[in-house]
C-alpha angles and dihedrals in degrees: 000000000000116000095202093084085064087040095050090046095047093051082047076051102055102026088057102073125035091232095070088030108063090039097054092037090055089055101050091052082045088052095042093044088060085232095169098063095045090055090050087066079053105057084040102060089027091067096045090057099056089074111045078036081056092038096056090037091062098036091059092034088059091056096037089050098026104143090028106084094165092054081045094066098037088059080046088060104041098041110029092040091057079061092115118252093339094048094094091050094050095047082057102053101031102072102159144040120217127188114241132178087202094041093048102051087040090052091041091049104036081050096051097046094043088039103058081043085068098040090049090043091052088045100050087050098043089040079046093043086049095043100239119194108251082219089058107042123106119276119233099279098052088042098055095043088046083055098048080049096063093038088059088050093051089048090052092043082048091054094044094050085046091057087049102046096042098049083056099057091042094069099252088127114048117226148296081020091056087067092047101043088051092061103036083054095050096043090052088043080043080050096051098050108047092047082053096050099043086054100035104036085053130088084198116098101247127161130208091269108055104059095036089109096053086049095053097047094044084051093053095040092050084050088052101042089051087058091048092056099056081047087053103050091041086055113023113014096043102057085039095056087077101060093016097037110177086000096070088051097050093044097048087043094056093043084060100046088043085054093043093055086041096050090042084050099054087046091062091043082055085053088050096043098042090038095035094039096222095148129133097054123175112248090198117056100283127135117246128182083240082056102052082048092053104043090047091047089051091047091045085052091068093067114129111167134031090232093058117087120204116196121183129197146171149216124219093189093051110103117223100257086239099058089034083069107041089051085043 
């Protein structure tokens, strides 16, 4: 018996409510985008930015608090522990800051570095989620001064974050309302920056508006994933330490990364669908009009030359090869 009857009735299903639709429609660009890979570069370079980041920041923090040990550790506490899953451990082992020259040039130059690898990362896969034009995407000097921009936008947001965490635990803010106010003020500083980077670290005209909704997912879903990652070092990274030792933390450090990049990505899927339209989609195999949109935009993409002319076309007789050999 043939199962496309139950498939044609389940894409019927989906396409019918924009509830089921966006959704799926978010996941099959995900899918054809090859999103996950591109995440994967993220969380790469990503990971290879937190130490050298760590590195500078207590370098200049040793020279900045030099002489205040106790503010020392309170900065410790509200900037090293938001690390994800390996932070708590490092606020416990790290119990001073000291001011270094050579720390302090290794740790500039390795952020930096490992910095602009995760700005141009997140701007080839947003430029590659908006179907950017290759002709029209920034050389290697705009690319890489559109990247220092957004890194000094994520250092301010880290300050920021820092001032706000840390007068809450001084005491500056009395409690319960310390705790909320922490994590109302880095949910608002999360919020910034991604509606920054999802505009900035892209060659696509987009407004404000249009990618509101990304941002606010990929806010909610960094909130919840650093709760996740205390979770998962209470749980999982804790009771491995004694037979992994370091190799449970930096596993459980680059699956976070790896589902942070994934879950900011489909975020940005969620500001291309919404703005682009491209919802319903078939899921298989048919032949909407979001998927003709879809399909054209992504040929287009691969434009790399002014000279050059892409034409797509369709035709409506020609059978999916999928559905062509089950009816053969």
């Amino acid at each position: 018996m043939s199962a496309q009857p139950v498939r044609d009735a389940v894409d019927r299903w989906q396409q019918a409510s924009p509830l089921t639709a966006v959704p799926c429609a978010v996941a099959k660009k995900f899918t054809d985008d090859g999103a996950s890979r591109l995440a994967a570069l993220i969380a790469y370079w990503g990971f290879f930015s937190i130490f050298p980041l760590l590195l500078a920041f207590a370098s200049i923090l040793g020279f900045l608090l030099e002489g205040n040990p106790e503010f020392q550790q309170d900065v410790l506490d509200s900037t090293v522990a938001q690390i994800p899953v390996i932070g708590d451990q490092l606020s416990r082992d790290v119990t001073s800051l000291k001011g270094s020259g050579v720390a302090l040039a290794i740790g500039i130059v390795g952020a930096v570095w490992a910095g602009l690898g995760v700005t141009l990362a997140t701007g080839r896969a947003l430029d590659t989620l908006w179907a950017v034009r290759r002709v029209d995407r920034p050389d290697y000097v705009h690319a890489r001064l559109r990247g220092l921009a957004i890194l000094l936008v994520i250092g301010t947001a880290q300050i920021l974050t820092t001032v706000v965490v840390t007068l809450a635990r001084n005491g500056t803010i009395q409690p319960p309302a310390a705790g909320i106010a922490s994590f109302a003020g880095s949910a608002v500083i999360d919020f910034l920056v991604f509606v920054t980077a999802f505009r900035v670290l892209t060659a696509a005209n987009v407004t404000t508006r249009q990618v509101l909704p990304g941002a606010v997912l990929a806010t909610i879903s960094w909130l919840g994933l650093q709760t996740l990652g205390g979770l998962y070092v209470e749980h999982v990274v804790a009771q491995s330490n004694t037979t992994y030792g370091v190799f449970a933390a930096v596993i459980g450090l680059l699956s976070w990364l790896w589902l942070a990049a994934q879950l900011s990505l489909v975020a940005g899927e969620v500001n291309v669908v919404l703005a682009q339209r491209l919802w319903p989609r078939s899921l298989f195999g048919g032949l909407a009009a979001a998927d003709e949109r879809a399909m054209r935009t992504a040929a287009e993409a691969e434009q790399r030359d002014l000279r050059q002319h892409i034409v797509v076309s369709f035709d409506p007789a020609a059978e999916p090869p999928a559905r062509a050999q089950q009816e053969r």
